[in-house]
C-alpha positions as CSV (number, residue, x, y, z in Angstrom):
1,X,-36.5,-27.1,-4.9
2,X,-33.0,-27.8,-5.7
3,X,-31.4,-26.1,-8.5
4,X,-28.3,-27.0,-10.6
5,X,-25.0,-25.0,-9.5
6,X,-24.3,-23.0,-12.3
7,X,-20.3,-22.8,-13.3
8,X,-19.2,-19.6,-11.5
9,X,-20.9,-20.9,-8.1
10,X,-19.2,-24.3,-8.7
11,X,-16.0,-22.8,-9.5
12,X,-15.9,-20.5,-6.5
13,X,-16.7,-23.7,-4.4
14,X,-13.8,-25.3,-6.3
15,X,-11.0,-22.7,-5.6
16,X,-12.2,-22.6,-2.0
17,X,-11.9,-26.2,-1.0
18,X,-8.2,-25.7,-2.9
19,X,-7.2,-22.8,-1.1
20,X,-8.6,-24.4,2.5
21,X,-6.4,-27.4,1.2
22,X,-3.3,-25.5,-0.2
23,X,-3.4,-23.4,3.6
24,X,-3.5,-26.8,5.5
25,X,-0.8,-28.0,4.2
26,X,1.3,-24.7,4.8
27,X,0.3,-25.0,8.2
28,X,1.2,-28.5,8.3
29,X,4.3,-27.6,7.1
30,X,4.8,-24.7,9.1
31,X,4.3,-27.2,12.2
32,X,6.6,-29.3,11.1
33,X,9.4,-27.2,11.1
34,X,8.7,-25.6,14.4
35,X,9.1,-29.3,15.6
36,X,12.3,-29.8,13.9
37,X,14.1,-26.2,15.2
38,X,12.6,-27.0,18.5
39,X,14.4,-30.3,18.6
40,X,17.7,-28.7,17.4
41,X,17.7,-26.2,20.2
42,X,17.2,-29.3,22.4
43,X,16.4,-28.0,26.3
44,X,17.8,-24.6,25.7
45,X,15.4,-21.3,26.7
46,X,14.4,-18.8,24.0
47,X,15.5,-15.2,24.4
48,X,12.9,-12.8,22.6
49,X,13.0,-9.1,22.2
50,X,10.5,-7.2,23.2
51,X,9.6,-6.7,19.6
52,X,9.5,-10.3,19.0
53,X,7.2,-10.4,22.2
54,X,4.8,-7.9,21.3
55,X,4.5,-9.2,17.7
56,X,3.4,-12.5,19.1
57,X,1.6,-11.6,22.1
58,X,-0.7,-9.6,19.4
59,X,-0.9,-12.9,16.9
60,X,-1.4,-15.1,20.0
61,X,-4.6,-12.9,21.2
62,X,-6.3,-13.3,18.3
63,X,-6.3,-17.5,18.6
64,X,-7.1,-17.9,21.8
65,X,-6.7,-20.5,24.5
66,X,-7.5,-23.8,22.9
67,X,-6.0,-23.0,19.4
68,X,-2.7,-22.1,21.0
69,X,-2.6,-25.1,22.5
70,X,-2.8,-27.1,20.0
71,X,-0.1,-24.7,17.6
72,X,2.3,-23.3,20.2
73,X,5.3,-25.3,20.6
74,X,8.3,-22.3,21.3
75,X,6.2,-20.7,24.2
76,X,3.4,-22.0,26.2
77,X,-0.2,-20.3,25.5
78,X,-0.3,-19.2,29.2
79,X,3.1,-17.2,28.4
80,X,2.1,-15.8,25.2
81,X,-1.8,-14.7,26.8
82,X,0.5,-12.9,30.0
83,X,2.5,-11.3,27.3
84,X,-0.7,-9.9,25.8
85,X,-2.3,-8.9,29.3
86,X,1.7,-6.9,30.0
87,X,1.6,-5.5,26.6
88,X,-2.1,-4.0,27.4
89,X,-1.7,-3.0,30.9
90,X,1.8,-0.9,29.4
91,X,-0.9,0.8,26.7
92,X,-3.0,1.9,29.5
93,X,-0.6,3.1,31.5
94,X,1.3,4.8,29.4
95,X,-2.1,6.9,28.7
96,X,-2.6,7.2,31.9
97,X,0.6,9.1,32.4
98,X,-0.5,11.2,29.7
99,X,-3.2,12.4,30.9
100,X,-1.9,13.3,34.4
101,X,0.6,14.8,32.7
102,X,-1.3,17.2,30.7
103,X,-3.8,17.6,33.6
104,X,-0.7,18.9,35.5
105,X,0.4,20.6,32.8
106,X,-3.0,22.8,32.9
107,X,-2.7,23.1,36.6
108,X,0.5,25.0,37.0
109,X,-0.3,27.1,34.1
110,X,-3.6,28.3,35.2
111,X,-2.1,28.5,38.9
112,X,0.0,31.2,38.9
C-alpha cells in the first residue's frame, strides 16, 4: 500500500538531493582547480613534507584504489596507498621499540 509522503519526509528528501547536488559541484570544482595548478607547475615534481604525506596517506586510505584513481591528479594512487603502508609499518615499529624497550628496562632492573 503506498502512502502519501508527508511534508517533513519530503523535505528531508528535498534538502538531501540539494546537499548531494551542492557537494558535487564543490567537488567538481575542487577538480577543476587541481587541473589548473597542475598545469601551472607544468612537468615539475612536488616536494611534500612529511606532514603533508601523512595527512594524505590517511585521506587517501579511506578511498581506496578505484576512487583515487579517478580523483588523484598531484600523486598517483599507488604513491599515496605506499605512503599509507610506510606510515603504518612506522606505527608498528615504533611500538615495537617500546616494548623491547621497557621489556629491557624490567630486565636489568630485576637482574641485579
Amino acid at each position: 500500500m503506498l502512502r502519501a509522503l508527508d511534508p517533513f519526509r519530503f523535505l528531508l528528501i528535498a534538502v538531501a538531493v540539494w546537499m548531494n547536488q551542492h557537494q558535487l559541484l564543490v567537488i567538481d570544482y575542487l577538480r577543476e582547480e587541481s587541473r589548473i595548478l597542475r598545469e601551472q607547475l607544468g612537468g615539475r615534481r612536488l616536494r611534500f613534507t612529511e606532514d603533508q604525506r601523512r595527512r594524505l596517506a590517511a585521506k587517501a586510505k579511506g578511498l581506496g584504489r578505484t576512487i583515487l584513481a579517478e580523483v588523484a591528479t598531484i600523486v598517483t594512487p599507488e604513491t599515496l596507498l605506499s605512503w599509507h603502508r610506510k606510515l603504518i609499518a612506522q606505527k608498528y615499529a615504533i611500538q615495537r621499540r617500546q616494548r623491547l624497550a621497557g621489556m629491557l628496562n624490567y630486565y636489568y632492573r630485576n637482574a641485579a
